[in-house]
N, C-alpha and C positions, 0 to 999 in steps of 0.2 A: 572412144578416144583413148590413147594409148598414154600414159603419162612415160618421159623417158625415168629410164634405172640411170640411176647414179650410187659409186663406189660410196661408201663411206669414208667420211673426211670428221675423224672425231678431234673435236680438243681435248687437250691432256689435263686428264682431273687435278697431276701434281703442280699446276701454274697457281694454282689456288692457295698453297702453305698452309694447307689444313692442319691445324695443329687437336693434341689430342683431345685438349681441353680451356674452356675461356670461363673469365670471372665476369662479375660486374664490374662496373668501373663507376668508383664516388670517389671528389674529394682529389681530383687528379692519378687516381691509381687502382690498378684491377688487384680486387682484393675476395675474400671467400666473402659467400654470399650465404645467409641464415637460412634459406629455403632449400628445400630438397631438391637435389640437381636435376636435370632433364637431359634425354638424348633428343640429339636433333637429327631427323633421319634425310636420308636422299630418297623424294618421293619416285624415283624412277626404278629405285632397286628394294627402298625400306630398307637399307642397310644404316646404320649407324653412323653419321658423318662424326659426331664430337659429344661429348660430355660438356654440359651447360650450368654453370653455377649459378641458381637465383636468388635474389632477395627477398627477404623478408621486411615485416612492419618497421622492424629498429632500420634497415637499410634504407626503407626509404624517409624516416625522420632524416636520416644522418645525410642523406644523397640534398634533403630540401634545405635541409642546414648549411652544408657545404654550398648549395645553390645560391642562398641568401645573405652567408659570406662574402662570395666573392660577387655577387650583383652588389654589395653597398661598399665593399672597399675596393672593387678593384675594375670589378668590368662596366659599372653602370656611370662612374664617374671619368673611366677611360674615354678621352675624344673619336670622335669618330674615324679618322682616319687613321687612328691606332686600333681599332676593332677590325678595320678593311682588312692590314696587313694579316691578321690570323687570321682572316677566311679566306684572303686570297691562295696564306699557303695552302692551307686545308681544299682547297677546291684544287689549287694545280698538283697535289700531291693524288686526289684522288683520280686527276685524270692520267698522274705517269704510270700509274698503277690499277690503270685500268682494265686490262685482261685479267689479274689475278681476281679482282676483284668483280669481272663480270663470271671468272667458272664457278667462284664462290659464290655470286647470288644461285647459278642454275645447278648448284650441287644442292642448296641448302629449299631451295625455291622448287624445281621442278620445272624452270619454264626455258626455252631453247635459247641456247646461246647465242644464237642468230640476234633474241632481243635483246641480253642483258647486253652485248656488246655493243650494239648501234643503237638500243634504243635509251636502258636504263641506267648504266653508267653515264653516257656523255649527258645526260639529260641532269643528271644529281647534279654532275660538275657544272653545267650550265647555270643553272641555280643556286651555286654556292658563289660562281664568280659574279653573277646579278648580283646577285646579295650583300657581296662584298662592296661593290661598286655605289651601291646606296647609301654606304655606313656613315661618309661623311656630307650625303645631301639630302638627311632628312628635312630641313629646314624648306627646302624646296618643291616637297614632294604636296605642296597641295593640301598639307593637313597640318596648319599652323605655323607658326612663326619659329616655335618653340618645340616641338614635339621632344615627350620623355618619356624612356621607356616603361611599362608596368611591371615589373620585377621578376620575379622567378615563375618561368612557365611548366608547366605539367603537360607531354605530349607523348601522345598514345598512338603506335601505328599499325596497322594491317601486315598481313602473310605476303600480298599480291604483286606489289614494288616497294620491297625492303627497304631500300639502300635510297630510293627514290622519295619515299613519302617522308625518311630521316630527312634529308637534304630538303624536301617542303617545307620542315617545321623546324629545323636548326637554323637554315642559310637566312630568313626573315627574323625569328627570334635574336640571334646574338648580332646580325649587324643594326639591330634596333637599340640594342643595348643590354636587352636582357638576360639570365640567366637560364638553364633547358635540366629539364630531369626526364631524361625519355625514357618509355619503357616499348621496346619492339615485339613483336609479335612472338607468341611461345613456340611457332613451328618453325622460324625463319629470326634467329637471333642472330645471328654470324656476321653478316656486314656491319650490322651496325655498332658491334664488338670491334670488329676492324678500321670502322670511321673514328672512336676511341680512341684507338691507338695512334693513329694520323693525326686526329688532334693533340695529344701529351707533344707527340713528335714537332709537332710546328710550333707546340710552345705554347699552348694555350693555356690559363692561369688555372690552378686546379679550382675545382669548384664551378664552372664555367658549360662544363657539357658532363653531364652523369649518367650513364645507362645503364635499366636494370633489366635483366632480363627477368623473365617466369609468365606465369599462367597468366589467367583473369585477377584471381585474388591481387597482383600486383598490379595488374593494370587500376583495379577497385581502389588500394590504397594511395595511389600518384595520383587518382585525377579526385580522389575524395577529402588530400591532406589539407589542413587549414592553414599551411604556408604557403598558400600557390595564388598567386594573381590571375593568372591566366592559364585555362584548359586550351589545348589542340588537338582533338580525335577525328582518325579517320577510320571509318570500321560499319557494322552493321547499324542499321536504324534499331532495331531494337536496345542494341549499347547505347547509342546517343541518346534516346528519350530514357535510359537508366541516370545518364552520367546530367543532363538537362534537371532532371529530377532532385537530383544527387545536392547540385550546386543551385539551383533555385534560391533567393533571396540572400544570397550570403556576398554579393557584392563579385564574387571571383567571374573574370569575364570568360565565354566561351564562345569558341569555333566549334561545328562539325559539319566533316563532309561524309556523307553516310550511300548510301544503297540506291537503287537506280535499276530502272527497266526501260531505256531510252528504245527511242523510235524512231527507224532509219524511213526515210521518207522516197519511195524513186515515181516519181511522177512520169511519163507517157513520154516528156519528150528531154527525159535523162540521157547522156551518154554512156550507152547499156554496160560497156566493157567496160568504163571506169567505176560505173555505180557497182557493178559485181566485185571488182577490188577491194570499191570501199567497205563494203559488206561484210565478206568474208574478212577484212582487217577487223572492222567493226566488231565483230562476235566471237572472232576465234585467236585473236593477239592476246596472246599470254594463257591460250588454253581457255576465254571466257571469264578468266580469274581479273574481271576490269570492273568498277562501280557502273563507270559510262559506256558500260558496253553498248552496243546498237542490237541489244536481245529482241526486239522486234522491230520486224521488218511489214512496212506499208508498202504494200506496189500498189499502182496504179492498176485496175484490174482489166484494160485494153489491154496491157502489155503482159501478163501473168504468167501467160504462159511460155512468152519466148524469155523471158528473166529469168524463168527457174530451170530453164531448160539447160542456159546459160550457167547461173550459178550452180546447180549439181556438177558439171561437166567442170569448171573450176575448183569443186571442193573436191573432185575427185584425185586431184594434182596434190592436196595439200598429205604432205606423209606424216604419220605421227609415228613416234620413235624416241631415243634414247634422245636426250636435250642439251647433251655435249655431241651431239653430229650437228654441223654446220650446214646440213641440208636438211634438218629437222625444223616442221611447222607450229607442229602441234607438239608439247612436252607433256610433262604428266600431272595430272593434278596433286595440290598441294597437299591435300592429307587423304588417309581412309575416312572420317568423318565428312569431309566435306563431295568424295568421291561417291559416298552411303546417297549425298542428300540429292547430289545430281539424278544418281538410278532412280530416285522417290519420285522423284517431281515427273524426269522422261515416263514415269511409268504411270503419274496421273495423268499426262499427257494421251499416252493409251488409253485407258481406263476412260479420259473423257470426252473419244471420239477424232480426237484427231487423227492424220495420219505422216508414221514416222517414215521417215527416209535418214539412213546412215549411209556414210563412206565406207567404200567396200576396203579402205587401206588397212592390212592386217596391224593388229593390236601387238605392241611388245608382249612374250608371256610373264614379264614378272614384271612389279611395280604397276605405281596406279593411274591407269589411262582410261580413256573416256573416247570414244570415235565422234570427230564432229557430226554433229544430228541437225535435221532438219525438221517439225511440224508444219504440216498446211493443214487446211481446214480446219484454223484456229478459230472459237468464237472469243469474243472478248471476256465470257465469263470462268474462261478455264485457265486452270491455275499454273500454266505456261504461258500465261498471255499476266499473266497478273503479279506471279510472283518472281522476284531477283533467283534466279538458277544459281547464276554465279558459275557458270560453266560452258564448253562449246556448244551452248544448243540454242537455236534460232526458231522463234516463231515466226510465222508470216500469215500476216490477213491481208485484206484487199482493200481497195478504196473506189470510189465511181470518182470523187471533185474535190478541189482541196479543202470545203469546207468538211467534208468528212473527215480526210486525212486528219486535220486537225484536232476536230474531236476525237477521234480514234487515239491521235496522238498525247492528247492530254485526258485520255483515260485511264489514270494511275495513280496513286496516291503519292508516287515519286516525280522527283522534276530535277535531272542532274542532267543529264544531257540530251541533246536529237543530233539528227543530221537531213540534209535536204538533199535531193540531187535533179537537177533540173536545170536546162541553159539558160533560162531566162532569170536572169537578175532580179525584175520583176516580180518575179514568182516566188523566187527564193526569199525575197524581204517581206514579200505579204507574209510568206509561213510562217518565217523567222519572228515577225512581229507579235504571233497568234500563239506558236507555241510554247507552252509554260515547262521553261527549261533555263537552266543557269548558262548553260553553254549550249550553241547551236552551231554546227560545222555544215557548210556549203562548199557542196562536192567534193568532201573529204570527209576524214573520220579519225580520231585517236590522233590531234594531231596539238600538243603540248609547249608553249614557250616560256620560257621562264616571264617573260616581260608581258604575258597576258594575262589574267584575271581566273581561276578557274575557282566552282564553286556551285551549290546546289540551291533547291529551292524545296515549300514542303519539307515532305517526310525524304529530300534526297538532305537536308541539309540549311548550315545558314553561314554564311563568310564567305571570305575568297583569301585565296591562295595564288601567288604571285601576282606579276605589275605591280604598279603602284599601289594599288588601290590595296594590295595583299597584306603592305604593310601597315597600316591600319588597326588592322586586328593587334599588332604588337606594340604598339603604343599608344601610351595617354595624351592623345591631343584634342 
């Protein structure tokens, strides 16, 4: 099967106003930060995007203080419908400035512009203008008469959707009434330097949204400070049962949404061409770099072999490449350490009997790419079948009936996502019913609303994150 050549159609990296260098921002203002700065690289080239000023211990006393200033004089006793107006501008600001801000996430991110355009900008914005839209009907949402907010939040986010998982835990936090001290990821600090700035710009009261960028150590001291009411981490399971640990008995309430080896389910009488779609979305949108990825894959074992015959011939289409080409599928992963841990794992996958099948699509020679990979003759004991990759690589085992699928399915210590794919309604609710996952997508995959509920189970997690139900976790009702 011939995939067609297509010219390249790059976007221009200067739409982005990369500037040479960003602070923190505490207190309404980006100011030097006590820790030692960081370069943030373009994982596509490893060339140096910007110099990163981080904080230090006194920055973030000073970011929680300024938090707890303006949550008791200024934002927690503001009415609701004067909360709306600053997230509304702050949402429709970040959708006119949405291109700059989609080259920006996949300069600083690695992942094709293809997504940050249609998928993780409009998606922030979505969720900020939700958000906004609640500010003055908490009273209605089902959780009290009265609902108030719990004070200054600490929220901690991932490399994987920058800009996206900021807009998770700001757009519910301040239209609940609360106060935010985020700290973004140390590889991927850029957007949400730039959502900063959009908020001063729409006026938002200083002390209201703070961001620190740096390492772990800064992530350690924001979700461990004793001014914080409320923790929001979204990051590995291992982090979460530190930060679980951390805050045990002290009253501060917490969210996390953590790690995931979800399990795409295609049963015998799937429709084959859109279950391959969903698949390939499933495990290889954003590079693999998803919690709920659909990293294993259950076929029904009647059908096995005409599905993979299928889905090769599919991943053969998908081109990996430079992530400012607009015909770019696959971008590059987000760092070398996490590129190291990909090679580990495909090569225990080797090592434990499986067999690899890669895309024959040539690799860029510089920067960090990964060819999406395929495993068959997965047993459930090997540690591609077991462990988060975090990367384009797809196991597949097989199934005879769904009560196997099932089992198969909820053999994992994680429970953040599945997916089903099968015509029968029927069939799909039995699964649904069975398998132990916070989110279950029928005949679809990775597919996100602001107005739905999303959220883990287990070692994937505990809360939800949008709908109603999302706000909840931000207020004392």
């Amino acid at each position: 099967m011939m995939a067609w050549e297509y010219a390249p159609a790059p976007e221009s990296a200067s739409i982005a106003a990369l500037k040479p260098a960003y602070r923190p921002f505490i207190d309404g203002e980006f100011v030097d930060g006590g820790g030692e700065p960081l370069k943030t690289l373009n994982p596509a080239t490893e060339e140096v995007l910007a110099e990163v000023g981080t904080a230090d211990a006194a920055d973030v006393d000073r970011a929680v203080a300024a938090a707890r200033r303006a949550y008791e004089q200024v934002w927690g006793p503001m009415p609701g419908a004067e909360r709306a107006k600053y997230l509304f501008r702050i949402a429709r600001v970040v959708a006119e400035r949405a291109r700059e801000l989609a080259v920006l996430e996949t300069l600083d991110n690695g992942k094709p512009i293809r997504e940050s355009r249609d998928v993780d900008i409009p998606t922030a914005s979505a969720h900020l203008f939700h958000h906004a839209g609640w500010a003055d009907k908490l009273g209605y949402a089902g959780l009290g008469p009265d609902p108030r907010p719990l004070g200054v939040v600490g929220a901690v986010i991932p490399w994987n959707f920058p800009l996206l998982m900021a807009a998770w835990k700001i757009g519910p936090a301040l239209a609940c009434g609360n106060t935010v001290v985020l700290k973004p990821a140390e590889t991927t600090p850029l957007t949400a330097l730039v959502l900063a700035e959009i908020a001063a710009e729409a006026g938002l009261p200083p002390g209201v949204l703070n961001v620190l960028p740096g390492a772990g150590d800064v992530g350690a001291a924001v979700v461990g400070h004793d001014g914080l009411d409320k923790v929001a981490f979204t990051g590995s399971t291992e982090v979460g049962k530190q930060i679980q640990r951390r805050l045990a008995g002290t009253g501060c309430r917490l969210t996390l949404e953590l790690g995931g080896k979800a399990a795409n389910i295609v049963y015998d009488d799937a429709p084959l061409d859109q279950a391959v779609d969903g698949v390939v979305d499933g495990i290889f949108f954003n590079q693999g770099h998803v919690c709920c990825a659909g990293s294993r894959l259950l076929v029904q074992e009647s059908i096995e072999q005409e599905f993979m015959e299928l889905l090769r011939a599919r991943i053969e289409t998908l081109r990996v490449g430079d992530p400012l080409d607009k015909n770019t599928d696959v971008g590059a992963i987000n760092s070398r350490p996490q590129l190291d841990r990909i090679v580990d794992l495909a090569a225990a996958g080797d090592a434990e009997g499986a067999q690899r099948w890669t895309s024959s699509c040539p690799l860029p020679e510089r920067g960090l790419f990964f060819p999406p990979t395929v495993f068959t003759g997965v047993e459930q004991t090997m540690r591609v079948a077991r462990e988060e990759i975090f990367g384009p690589v797809l196991s597949v085992l097989t199934f005879r009936t769904p009560h196997e699928a099932v089992a198969k399915a909820n053999n994992t210590p994680y429970g953040l996502s599945a997916g089903i794919w099968t015509e029968k309604g029927s069939k799909a609710l039995w699964t649904a019913q069975r398998v132990r996952a916070g989110v279950v997508w029928s005949n679809t995959f990775n597919r996100f609303d602001p107005t739905a509920p999303f959220g883990g189970y287990r070692e994937s997690g505990f809360g939800r994150e949008g709908g109603r139900i999302g706000l909840e976790a931000y207020l004392d009702a």
